[in-house]
N, C-alpha and C positions, 0 to 999 in steps of 0.2 A: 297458652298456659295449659299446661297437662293437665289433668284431675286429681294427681295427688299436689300439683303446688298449690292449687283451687282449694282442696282443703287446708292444706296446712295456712294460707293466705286466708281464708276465712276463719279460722279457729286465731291466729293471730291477728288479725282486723276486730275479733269480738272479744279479746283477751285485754287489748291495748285499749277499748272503750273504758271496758271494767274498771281497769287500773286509772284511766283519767279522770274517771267520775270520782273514783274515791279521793283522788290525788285534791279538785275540786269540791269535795266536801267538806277537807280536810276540818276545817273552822269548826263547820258544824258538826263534827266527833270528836271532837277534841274532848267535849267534857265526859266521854267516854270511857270505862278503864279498858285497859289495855289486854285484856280478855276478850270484852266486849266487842274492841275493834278487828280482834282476830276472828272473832265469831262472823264479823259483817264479812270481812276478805273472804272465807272460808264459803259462807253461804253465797258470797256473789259469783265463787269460784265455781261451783256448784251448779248455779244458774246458766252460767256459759257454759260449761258442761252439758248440760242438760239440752241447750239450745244447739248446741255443735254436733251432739252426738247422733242426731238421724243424716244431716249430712254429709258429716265423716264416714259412714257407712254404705251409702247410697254414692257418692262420689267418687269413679275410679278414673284409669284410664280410657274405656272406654264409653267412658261420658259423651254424647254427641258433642260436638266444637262448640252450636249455638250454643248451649244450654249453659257449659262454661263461661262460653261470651258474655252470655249475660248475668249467670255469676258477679262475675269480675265486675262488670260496668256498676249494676243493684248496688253491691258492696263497695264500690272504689277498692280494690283489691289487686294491690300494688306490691309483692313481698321482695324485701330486699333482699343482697344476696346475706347479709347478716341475720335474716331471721331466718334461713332457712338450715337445716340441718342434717347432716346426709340421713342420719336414722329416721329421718321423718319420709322421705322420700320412698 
């Protein structure tokens, strides 16, 4: 896997958590308004963000192969051909 699929498959492997977690919370936001729950998306979004953003930058092409490798393996970082996007590339 190249190093821009490595990020973009990392930024989407921590994106797709985000969203499961909340999807699993759901019960317990509910008694939330609906402000409030765009405030939790918003901040969670934020987070990933936050956590994505030194790898995204550090992460190119010429990333050594291992470092990728193990990338990929760390993370299970699998991107299908539906998540990827030629502007990401």
């Amino acid at each position: 896997m190249s190093g821009r699929m490595v990020r973009l498959a990392l930024r989407t492997r921590f994106e797709t958590i985000r969203q499961s977690e909340l999807a699993r919370l759901d019960k317990k936001l509910r008694g939330l308004s609906d402000n409030e729950r765009e405030s939790i998306k918003a901040i969670t979004a934020e987070v990933v963000h936050a956590i994505t953003r030194l790898p995204e930058r550090v992460i190119d092409d010429s990333t050594p192969t291992r470092a990728l490798d193990a990338l990929v393996h760390l993370f299970a970082l699998e991107p299908s051909r539906s998540e990827i996007f030629p502007e990401d590339l």
